[in-house]
C-alpha positions as CSV (number, residue, x, y, z in Angstrom):
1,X,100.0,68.7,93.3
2,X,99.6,72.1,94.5
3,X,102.1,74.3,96.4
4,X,101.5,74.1,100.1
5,X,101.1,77.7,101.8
6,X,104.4,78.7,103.1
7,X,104.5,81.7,105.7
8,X,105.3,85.4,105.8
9,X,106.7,86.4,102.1
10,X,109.8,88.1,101.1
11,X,107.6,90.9,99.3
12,X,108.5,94.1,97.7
13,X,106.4,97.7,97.7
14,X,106.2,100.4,95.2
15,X,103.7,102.7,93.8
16,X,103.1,103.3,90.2
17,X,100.7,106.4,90.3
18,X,99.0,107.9,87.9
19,X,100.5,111.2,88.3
20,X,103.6,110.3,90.3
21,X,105.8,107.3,90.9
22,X,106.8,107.3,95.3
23,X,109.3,104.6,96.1
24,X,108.3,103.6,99.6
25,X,108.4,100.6,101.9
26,X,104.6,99.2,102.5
27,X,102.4,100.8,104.8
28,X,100.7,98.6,106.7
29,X,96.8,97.9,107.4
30,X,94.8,96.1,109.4
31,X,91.2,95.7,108.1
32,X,89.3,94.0,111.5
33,X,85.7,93.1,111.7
34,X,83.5,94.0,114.6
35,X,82.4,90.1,115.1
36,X,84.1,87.8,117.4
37,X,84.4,85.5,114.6
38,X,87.7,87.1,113.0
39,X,91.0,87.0,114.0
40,X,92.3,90.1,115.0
41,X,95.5,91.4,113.7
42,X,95.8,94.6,115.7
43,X,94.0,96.0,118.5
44,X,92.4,99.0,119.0
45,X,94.3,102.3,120.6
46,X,94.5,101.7,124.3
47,X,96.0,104.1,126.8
48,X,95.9,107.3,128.4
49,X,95.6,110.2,126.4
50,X,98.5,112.6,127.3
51,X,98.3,116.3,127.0
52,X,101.8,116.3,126.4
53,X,101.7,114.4,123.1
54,X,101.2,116.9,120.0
55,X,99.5,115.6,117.1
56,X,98.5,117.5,113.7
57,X,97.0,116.4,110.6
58,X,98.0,119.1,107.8
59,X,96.2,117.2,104.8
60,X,93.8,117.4,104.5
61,X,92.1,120.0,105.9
62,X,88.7,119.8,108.0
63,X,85.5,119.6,105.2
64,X,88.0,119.3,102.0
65,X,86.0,117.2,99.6
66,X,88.5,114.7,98.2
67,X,89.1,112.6,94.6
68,X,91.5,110.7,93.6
69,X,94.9,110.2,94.9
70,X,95.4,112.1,98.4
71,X,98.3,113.0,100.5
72,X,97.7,112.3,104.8
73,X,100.3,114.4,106.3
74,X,101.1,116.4,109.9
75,X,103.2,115.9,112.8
76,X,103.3,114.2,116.3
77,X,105.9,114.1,118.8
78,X,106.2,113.9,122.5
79,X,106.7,117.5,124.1
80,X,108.8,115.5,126.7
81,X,111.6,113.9,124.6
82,X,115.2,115.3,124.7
83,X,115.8,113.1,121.5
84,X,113.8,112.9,118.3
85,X,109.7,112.5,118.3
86,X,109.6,110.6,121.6
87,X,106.9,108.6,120.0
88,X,106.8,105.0,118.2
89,X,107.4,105.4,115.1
90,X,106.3,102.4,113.9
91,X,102.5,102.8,115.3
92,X,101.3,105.7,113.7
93,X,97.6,103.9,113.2
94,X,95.2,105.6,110.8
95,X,91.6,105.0,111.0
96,X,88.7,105.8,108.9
97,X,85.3,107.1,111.1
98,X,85.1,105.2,114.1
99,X,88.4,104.4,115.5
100,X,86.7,102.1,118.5
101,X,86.2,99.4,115.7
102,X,89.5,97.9,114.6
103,X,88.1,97.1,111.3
104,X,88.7,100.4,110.9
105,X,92.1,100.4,110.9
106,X,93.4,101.8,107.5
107,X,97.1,102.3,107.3
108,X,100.3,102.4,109.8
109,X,101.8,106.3,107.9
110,X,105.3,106.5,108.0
111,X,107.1,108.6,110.3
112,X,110.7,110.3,110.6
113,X,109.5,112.9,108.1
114,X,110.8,116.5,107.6
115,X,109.4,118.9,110.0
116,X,111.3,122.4,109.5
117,X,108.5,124.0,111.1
118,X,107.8,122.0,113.9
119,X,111.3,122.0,115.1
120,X,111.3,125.7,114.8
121,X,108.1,125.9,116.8
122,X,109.1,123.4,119.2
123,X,112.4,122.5,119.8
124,X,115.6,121.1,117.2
125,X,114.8,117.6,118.3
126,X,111.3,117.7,116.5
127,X,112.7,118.4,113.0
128,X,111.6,114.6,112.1
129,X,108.0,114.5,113.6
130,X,106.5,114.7,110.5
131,X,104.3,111.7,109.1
132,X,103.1,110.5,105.5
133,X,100.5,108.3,104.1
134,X,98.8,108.5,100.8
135,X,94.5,107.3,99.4
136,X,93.2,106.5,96.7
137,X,90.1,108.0,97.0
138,X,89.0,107.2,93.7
139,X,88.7,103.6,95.1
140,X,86.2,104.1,98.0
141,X,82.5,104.5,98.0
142,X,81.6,107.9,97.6
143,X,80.6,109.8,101.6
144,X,81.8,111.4,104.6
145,X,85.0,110.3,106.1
146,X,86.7,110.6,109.7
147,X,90.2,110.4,109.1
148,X,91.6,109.8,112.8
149,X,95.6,109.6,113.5
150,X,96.4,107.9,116.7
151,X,100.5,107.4,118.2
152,X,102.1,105.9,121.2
153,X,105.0,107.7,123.1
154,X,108.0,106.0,124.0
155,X,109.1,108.8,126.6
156,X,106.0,107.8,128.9
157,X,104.9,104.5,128.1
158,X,101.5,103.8,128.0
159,X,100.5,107.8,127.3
160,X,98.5,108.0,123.4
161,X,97.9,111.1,121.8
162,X,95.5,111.4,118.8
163,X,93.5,114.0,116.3
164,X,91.0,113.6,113.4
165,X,89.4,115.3,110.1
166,X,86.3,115.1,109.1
167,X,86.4,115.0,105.2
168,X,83.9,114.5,102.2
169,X,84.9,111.2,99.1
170,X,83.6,112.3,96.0
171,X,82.9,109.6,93.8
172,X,84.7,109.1,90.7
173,X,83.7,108.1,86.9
174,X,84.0,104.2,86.3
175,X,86.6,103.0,84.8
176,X,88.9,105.9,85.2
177,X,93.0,104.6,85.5
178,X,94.2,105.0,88.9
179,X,97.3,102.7,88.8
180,X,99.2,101.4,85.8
181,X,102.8,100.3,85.0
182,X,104.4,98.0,81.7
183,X,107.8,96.1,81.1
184,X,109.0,99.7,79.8
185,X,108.3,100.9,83.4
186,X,108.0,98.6,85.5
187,X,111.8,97.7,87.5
188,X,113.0,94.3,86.0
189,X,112.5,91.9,88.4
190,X,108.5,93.1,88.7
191,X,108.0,92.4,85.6
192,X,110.1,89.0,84.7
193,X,109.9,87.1,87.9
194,X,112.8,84.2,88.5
195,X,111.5,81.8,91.2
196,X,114.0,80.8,93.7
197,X,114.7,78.4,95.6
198,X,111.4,79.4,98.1
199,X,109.0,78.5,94.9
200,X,107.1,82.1,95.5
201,X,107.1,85.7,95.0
202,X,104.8,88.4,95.4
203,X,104.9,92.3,94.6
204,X,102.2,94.5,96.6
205,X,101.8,97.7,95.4
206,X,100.9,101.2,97.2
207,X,98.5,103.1,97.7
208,X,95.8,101.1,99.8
209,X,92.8,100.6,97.6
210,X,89.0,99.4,98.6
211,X,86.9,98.9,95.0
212,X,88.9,98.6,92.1
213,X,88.8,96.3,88.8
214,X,92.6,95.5,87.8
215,X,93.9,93.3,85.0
216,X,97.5,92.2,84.0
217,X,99.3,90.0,81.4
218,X,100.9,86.8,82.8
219,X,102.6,84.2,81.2
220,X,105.3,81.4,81.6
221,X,108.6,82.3,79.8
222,X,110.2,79.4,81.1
223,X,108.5,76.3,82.9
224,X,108.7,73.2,84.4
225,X,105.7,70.8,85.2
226,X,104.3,73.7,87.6
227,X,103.8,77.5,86.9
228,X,101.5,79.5,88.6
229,X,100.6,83.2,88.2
230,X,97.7,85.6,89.9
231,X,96.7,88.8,91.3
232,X,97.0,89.1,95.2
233,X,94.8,92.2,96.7
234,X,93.8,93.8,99.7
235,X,96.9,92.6,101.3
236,X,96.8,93.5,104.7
237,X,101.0,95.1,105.3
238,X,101.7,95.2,109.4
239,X,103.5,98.0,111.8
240,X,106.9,99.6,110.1
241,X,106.1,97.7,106.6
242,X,106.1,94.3,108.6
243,X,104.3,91.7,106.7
244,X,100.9,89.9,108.0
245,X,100.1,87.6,105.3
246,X,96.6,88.5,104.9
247,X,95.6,89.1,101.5
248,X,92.8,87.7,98.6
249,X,94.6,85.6,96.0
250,X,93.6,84.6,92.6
251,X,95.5,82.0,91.0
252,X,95.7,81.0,87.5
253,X,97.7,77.5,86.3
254,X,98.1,77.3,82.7
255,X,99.6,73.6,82.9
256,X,95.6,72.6,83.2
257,X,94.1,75.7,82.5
258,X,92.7,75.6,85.8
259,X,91.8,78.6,88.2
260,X,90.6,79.2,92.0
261,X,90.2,82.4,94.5
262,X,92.0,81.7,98.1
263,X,92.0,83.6,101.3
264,X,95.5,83.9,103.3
265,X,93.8,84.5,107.1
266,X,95.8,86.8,109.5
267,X,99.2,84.6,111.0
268,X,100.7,81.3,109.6
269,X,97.1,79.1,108.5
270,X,96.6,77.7,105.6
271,X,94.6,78.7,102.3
272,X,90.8,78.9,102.3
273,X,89.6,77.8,99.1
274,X,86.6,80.3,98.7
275,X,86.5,79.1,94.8
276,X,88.1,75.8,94.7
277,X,90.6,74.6,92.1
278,X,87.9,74.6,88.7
279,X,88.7,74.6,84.6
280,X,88.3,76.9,82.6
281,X,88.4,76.9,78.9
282,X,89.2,80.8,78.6
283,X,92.7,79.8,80.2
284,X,95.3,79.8,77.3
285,X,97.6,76.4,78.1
286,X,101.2,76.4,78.6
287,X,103.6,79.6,77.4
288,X,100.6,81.4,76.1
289,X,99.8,85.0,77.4
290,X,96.1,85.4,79.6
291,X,95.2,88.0,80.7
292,X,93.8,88.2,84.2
293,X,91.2,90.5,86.2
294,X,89.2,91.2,88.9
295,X,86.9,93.4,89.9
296,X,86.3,93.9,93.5
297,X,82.9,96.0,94.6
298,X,82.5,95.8,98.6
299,X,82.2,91.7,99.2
300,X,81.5,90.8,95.8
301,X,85.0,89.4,94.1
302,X,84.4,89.0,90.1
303,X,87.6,86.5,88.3
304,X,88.3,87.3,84.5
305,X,90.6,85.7,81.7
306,X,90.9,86.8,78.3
307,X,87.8,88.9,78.8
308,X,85.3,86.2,80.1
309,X,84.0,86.1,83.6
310,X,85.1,82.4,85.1
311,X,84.3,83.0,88.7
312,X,82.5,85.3,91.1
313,X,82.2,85.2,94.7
314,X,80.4,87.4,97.6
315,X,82.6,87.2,100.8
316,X,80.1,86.7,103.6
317,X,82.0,87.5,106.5
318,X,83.8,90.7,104.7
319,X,87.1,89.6,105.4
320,X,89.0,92.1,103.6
321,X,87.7,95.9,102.7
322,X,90.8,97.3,101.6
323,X,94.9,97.0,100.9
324,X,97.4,97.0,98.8
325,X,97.4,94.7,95.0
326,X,100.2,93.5,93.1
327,X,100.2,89.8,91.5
328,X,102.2,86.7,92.2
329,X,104.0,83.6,90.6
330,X,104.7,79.9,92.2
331,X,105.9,76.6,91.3
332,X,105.8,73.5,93.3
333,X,109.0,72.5,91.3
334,X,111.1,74.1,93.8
335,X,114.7,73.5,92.1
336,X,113.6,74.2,88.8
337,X,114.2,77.6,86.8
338,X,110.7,79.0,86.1
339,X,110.3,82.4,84.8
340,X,106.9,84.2,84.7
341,X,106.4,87.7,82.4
342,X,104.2,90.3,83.1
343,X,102.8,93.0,81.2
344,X,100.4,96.1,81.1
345,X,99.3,96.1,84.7
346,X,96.2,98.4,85.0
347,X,94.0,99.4,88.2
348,X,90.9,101.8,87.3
349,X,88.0,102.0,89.5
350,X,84.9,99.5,89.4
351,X,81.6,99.0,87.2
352,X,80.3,96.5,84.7
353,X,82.9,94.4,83.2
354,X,81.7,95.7,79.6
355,X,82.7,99.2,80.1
356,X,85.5,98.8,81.6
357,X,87.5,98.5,77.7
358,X,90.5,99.7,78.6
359,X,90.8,96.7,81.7
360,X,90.3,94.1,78.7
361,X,92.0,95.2,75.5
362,X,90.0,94.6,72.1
363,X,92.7,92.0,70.3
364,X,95.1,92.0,72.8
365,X,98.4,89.5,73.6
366,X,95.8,87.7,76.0
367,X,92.7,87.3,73.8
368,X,91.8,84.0,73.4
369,X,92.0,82.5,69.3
370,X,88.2,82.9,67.7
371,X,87.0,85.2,70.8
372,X,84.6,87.8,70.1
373,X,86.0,91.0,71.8
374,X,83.4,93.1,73.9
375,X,82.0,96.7,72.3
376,X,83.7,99.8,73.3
377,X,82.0,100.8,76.5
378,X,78.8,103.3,75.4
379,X,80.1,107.0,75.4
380,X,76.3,108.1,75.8
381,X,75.2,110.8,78.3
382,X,73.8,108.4,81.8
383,X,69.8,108.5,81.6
384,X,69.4,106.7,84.3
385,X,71.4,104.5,86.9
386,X,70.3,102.3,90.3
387,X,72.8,100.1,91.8
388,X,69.6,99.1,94.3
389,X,71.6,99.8,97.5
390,X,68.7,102.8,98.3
391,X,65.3,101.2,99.1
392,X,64.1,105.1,98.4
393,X,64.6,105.2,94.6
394,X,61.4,104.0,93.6
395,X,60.7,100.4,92.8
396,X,58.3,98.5,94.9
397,X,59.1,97.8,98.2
398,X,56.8,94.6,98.5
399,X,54.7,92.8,95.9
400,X,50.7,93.5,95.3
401,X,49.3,89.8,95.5
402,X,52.7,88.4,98.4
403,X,50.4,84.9,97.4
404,X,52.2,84.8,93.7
405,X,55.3,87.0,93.8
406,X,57.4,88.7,96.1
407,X,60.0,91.9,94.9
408,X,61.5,94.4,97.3
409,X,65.2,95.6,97.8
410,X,68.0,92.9,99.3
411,X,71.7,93.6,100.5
412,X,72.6,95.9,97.1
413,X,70.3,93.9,94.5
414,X,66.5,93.6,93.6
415,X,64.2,90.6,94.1
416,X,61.3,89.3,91.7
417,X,60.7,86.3,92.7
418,X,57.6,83.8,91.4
419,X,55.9,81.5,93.3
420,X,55.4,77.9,92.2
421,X,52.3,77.0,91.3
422,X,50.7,81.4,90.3
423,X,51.3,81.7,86.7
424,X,52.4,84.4,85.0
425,X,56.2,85.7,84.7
426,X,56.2,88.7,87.5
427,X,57.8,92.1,86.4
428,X,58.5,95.4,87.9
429,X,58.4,98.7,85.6
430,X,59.1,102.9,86.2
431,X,57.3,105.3,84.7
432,X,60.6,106.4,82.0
433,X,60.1,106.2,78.8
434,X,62.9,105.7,76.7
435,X,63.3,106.1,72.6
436,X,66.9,105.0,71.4
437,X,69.0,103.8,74.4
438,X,71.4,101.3,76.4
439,X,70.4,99.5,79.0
440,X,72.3,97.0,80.8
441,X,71.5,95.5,84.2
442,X,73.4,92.5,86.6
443,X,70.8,89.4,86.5
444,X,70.9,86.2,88.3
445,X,68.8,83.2,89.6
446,X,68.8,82.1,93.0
447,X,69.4,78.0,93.1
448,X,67.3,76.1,92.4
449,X,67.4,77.6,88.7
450,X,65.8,74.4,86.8
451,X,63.1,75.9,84.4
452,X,63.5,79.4,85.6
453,X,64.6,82.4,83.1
454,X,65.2,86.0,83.5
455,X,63.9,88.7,81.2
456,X,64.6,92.6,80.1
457,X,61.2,94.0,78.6
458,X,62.3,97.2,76.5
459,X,59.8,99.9,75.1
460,X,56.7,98.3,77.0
461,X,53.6,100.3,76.3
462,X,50.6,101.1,78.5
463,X,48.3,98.7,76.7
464,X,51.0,95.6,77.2
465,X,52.5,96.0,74.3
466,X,56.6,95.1,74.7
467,X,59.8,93.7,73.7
468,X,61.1,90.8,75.7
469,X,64.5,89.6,76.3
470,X,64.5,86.2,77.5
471,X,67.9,84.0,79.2
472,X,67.5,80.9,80.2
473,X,70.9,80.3,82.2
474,X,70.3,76.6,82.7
475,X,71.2,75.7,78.9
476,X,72.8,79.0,78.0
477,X,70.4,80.0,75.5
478,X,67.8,83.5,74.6
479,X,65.1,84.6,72.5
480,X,63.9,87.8,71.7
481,X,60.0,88.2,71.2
482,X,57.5,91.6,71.1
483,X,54.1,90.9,72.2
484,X,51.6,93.6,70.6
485,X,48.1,93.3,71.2
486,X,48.0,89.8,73.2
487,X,49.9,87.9,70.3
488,X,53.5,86.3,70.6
489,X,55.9,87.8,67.9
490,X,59.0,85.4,68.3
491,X,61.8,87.7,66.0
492,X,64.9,85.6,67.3
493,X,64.1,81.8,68.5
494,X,65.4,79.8,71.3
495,X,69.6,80.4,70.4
496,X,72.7,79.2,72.5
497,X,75.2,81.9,73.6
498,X,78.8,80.7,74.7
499,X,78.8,84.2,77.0
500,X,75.7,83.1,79.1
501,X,76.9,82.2,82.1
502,X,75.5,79.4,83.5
503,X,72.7,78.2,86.3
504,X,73.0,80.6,89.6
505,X,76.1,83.3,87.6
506,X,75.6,86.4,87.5
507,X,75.2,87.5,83.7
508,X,75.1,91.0,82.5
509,X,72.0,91.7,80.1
510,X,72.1,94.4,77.8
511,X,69.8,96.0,74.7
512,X,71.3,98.7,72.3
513,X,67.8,99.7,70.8
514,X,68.4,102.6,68.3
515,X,65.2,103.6,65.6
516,X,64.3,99.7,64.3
517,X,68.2,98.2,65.1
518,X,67.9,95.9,68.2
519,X,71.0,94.6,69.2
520,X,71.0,92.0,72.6
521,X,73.9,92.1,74.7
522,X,75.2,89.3,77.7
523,X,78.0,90.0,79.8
524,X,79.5,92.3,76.8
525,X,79.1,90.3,73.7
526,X,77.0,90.7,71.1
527,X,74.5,87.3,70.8
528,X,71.9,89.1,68.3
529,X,70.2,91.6,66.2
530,X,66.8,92.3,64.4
531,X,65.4,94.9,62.5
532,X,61.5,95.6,64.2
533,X,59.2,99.0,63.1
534,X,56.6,97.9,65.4
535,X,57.8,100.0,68.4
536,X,59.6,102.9,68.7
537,X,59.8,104.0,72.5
538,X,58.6,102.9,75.9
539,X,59.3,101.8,79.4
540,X,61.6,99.1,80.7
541,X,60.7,96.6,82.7
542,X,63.1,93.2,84.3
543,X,61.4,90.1,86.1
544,X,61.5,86.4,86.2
545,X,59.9,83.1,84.8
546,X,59.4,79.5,85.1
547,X,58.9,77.4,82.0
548,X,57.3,74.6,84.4
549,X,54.9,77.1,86.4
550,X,57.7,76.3,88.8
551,X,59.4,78.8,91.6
552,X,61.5,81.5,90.1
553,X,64.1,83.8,92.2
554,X,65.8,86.5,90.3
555,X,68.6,89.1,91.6
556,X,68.9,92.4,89.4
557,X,71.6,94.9,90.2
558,X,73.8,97.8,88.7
559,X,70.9,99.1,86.2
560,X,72.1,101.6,83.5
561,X,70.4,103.6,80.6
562,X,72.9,105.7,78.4
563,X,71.9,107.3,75.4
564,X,73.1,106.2,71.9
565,X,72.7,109.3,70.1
C-alpha cells in the first residue's frame, strides 16, 4: 500500500555550496505558467508605484556577465516610515525578464539585512533595508537576463516600488559540481533520517536551480515492511520561507524494487503519477545501497539507479522550471522505527548521462553486483556539438522527395522519419569529415516502433561507402556493418545489449572510432568492438529504418564529436 499524500511538510533549508556553506531559511519561489490551465500560487505585482519607495539592486550590476553561483543584493525601504523599512518584508518578489508573467516569479530574497549605508544616507531607521538572495547561474540556459526586484509598503498600503538589471548567463561546462555534501558534512539528521510519527521528511536545499543532473546514496538502515527514499526538486518554497508543497518527486521503494516520478500541484491535492509505480531490476532490494539520479534539462525529467536510466519523462505543461532539491524518506508503517542513510549528495550541471562520471561513480557503494560501469567521460577537445534547438545550424529543414521521408527540426530534437510503403532507410549527413573521433547522439523512435531501427553511419564516403550502426529497440539488440562499393559487410551480427533501452526510450548511441579500433557505445556501455582497415575517415550521418518497409519516426538530439587523440 502506498503512503497517502499528507500536506504542507515540516522541511528544513540549507546550502551546501561549492565555495561556501550559508545557513539560511528557504527562499521562496513561485514558478507560474502563462496558461489558464495552472494553478496559480502567487499573483503578479499589483499596485501603485510610489515615488516614495526606494529600491536598489547592488549585485549585480547592469551588463555583468554572470557564471556560477551569484549574490542578488540592494536595499528598499519606505522613505515614509518612522520605524524600520516600512515595507513587507516578507514580499520581496524577484523575477527573471518579464515580471507581467508570474511564471516568472523566481525567488521571495530575504530582508532585515545590514544597511550601514543606507541608514547613513537616509535616516537610522533604514539600517535593515538591505535584502539577499543567491543563483546558481551555472544551472540556467545560457542568455540575457532581466533581474526585476519588486516590494510592498506597509506605511501606505497598496503603494509598490520596484527596479531591475539587465544581465548576461554565461553558460557553463557540463558536468561541473555545483552542490555537494557527505555524512562527514552533512548535519546529522540530513544524512540519517529517523521517521516519526508523521511517516515523512524532506530536506530542500538552497540555492534555486533550473537544469541540473544530481545523484545521492540512499538506503534503509533500519526497516519495517515500508521504506521509501527519493530526490524531491524544483520545490516551489512560499513568502518568508513558508512552504507550498509544490515540488517533482522521485521515489524509489527497495521492498519491491519498484520506482515512479510524482508531481505535488500547488495547495493540499494529491500526487500525479506522471511515471506510475513500475519495476525495475537496477533497484538493489532491501538494506542495500542505490544510488539515485536525475537529470533535469528544461521539461525533459531523466530517473537513474545504479547508473542505468529506468525512466524518462517530458513535462508537457512545464509545471516546474526551477527550485530548490534535496531528497526524502517515507514509510506507511507509521509507528515503526525506520531509518534511512544518505550519502555523497552531488548537483553538477546537465548533459549526457555518460559524461557526467563523477554523478555515477565507477564501483561505487550503489553499483549494482555484475554491472558494467560506464567509461570515463571523453576528455577530447569538442569538434562539434548540436543540441537541435537552432533550426539555423544546418541540417535540412524539410525532406527532398515529402512522398517518402520527412526530416526537419521539432521542439529541441531532429526528425527522420520514413514512410511506409518508400523503401530505403532515410538519412541526413554534413559536409565534416572526421578521422579518429567520438560521437554520441540522443536517439529514439516515436510509437508505433514494431520493425523500425535507428542507425549512426560513421566515416561515410562520397561514393556510399560507410559504417553503419544499427539498434533495433523493440528486442534490444545491434549490429555493426560497412557497406563499400554496394556490398553488405556484416562485422558484428544481430547481438542483444541489456543497456538498450527499449521500444519508444530514449537511448544514447555512441562510436569511439580511433585508426582500425571501433568501439559501439549505448547509453554509456560498451556493447562492442572490431578491428576494420577498410576506412579510415569520413562523414557522419543518423536516420531511420523499417525492417517490414513499414513507417519509421526517429528523434535525434544532443549530438557530440570530441576528439580521441
Amino acid at each position: 500500500m502506498r503512503w497517502p499524500h499528507h500536506g504542507r511538510l515540516a522541511l528544513v533549508a540549507m546550502l551546501v555550496g561549492m565555495t561556501a556553506s550559508v545557513a539560511r531559511s528557504p527562499s521562496a519561489i513561485a514558478g507560474l505558467p502563462a496558461d489558464e490551465s495552472r494553478v496559480p500560487v502567487a499573483s503578479r505585482p499589483v499596485g501603485q508605484l510610489d515615488p516614495d519607495i526606494v529600491v536598489e539592486i547592488t549585485s549585480p550590476r547592469p551588463g555583468e556577465r554572470l557564471r556560477g553561483r551569484v549574490e542578488i543584493t540592494g536595499y528598499a525601504f519606505d522613505r515614509r516610515s518612522q520605524s524600520g523599512s516600512g515595507l513587507n518584508e516578507r514580499d520581496f518578489q524577484i523575477y527573471l525578464n518579464d515580471f507581467r508573467d508570474p511564471w516568472n516569479l523566481f525567488d521571495y530574497a530575504l530582508a532585515n539585512r545590514d544597511s550601514p549605508e543606507v541608514a547613513q544616507q537616509y535616516g537610522p531607521q533604514f539600517d535593515k533595508a538591505g535584502f539577499w538572495d543567491v543563483w546558481q547561474t551555472c544551472s540556467f540556459p545560457e542568455a540575457p537576463y532581466r533581474l526585476t526586484v519588486w516590494v510592498s509598503s506597509l506605511t501606505a498600503p497598496g503603494a509598490r516600488g520596484m527596479a531591475s538589471v539587465d544581465v548576461y548567463v554565461e553558460g557553463c561546462p557540463e558536468g561541473q559540481p555545483i552542490m555537494r555534501g557527505d555524512r562527514t558534512s552533512l548535519p546529522a539528521d540530513f544524512a540519517t533520517v529517523r521517521l516519526g510519527p508523521s511517516g515523512i521528511a524532506a530536506y530542500p536545499l538552497d540555492p534555486i536551480l533550473a537544469d541540473f543532473a544530481a545523484g545521492i546514496d540512499a538506503r534503509c538502515a533500519q526497516m519495517a515492511a515500508s521504506c521509501m527514499y527519493g530526490l524531491q526538486f524544483r520545490e516551489l518554497p512560499g513568502p518568508g520561507g513558508t512552504r507550498t508543497n509544490t515540488y517533482y518527486r522521485y521515489y524509489v521503494d527497495p521492498s519491491d524494487n519498484t520506482f515512479a516520478l510524482a508531481y505535488s500541484p500547488p495547495g493540499d491535492d494529491p500526487l500525479e503519477y506522471l511515471i506510475p509505480w513500475t519495476p525495475s531490476p537496477a533497484i538493489q532490494s532491501g538494506g542495500a545501497t542505490n544510488r539515485i539520479a536525475v537529470i533535469a534539462q528544461g521539461n525533459w525529467l531523466r530517473l537513474f539507479v545504479n547508473g542505468q536510466q529506468i525512466g524518462e519523462y517530458r513535462d508537457p505543461q512545464e509545471r516546474r522550471p526551477w527550485g530548490q532539491i534535496g531528497w526524502m524518506a517515507e514509510t506507511a508503517d507509521r509507528g515503526s522505527n525506520v531509518v534511512v542513510e544518505f550519502d555523497n549528495f552531488l548537483v553538477t550541471t546537465p548533459g549526457p548521462a555518460e559524461r557526467l562520471e563523477p554523478l555515477f561513480p565507477i564501483g561505487g557503494a550503489g553499483a549494482p553486483a555484475g554491472a558494467q560501469a560506464s567509461p570515463a567521460p571523453s576528455t577530447g577537445r569538442v569538434l562539434f556539438r548540436d543540441d537541435f534547438t537552432d533550426p539555423n545550424s544546418g541540417w535540412p529543414r524539410q525532406a527532398s522527395d515529402p512522398s517518402t521521408r520527412r526530416v526537419g527540426y521539432v521542439n529541441g530534437e531532429y526528425l527522420v522519419a520514413k514512410l511506409p510503403g518508400s523503401g530505403g532507410a532515410p538519412y541526413v549527413t554534413r559536409s565534416e569529415r572526421y578521422g579518429d573521433f567520438l560521437v554520441e547522439i540522443d536517439a529514439r523512435l516515436s510509437p508505433p516502433t514494431d520493425d523500425a531501427y535507428l542507425y549512426l553511419d560513421f566515416r561515410r564516403q562520397d561514393n556510399g561507402d560507410h559504417y553503419s550502426f544499427v539498434v533495433d529497440p523493440n528486442d534490444s539488440t545491434f549490429l555493426l556493418a560497412r557497406n563499400t562499393g554496394g556490398v553488405f559487410h556484416t562485422l558484428i551480427g544481430w547481438t542483444p545489449a541489456p543497456a538498450i533501452q527499449p521500444g519508444p526510450a530514449r537511448n544514447r548511441l555512441g562510436v569511439r572510432a580511433q585508426g582500425p579500433d571501433i568501439v559501439l557505445l549505448v547509453n554509456g556501455q560498451e556493447v562492442g568492438r572490431v578491428r576494420d582497415e577498410a576506412l579510415r575517415e569520413g562523414a557522419l550521418a543518423f536516420g531511420v529504418g523499417s525492417l517490414s518497409d513499414g513507417p519509421a519516426e526517429g528523434y535525434f538530439g544532443n549530438l557530440v564529436v570530441t576528439s580521441v587523440d
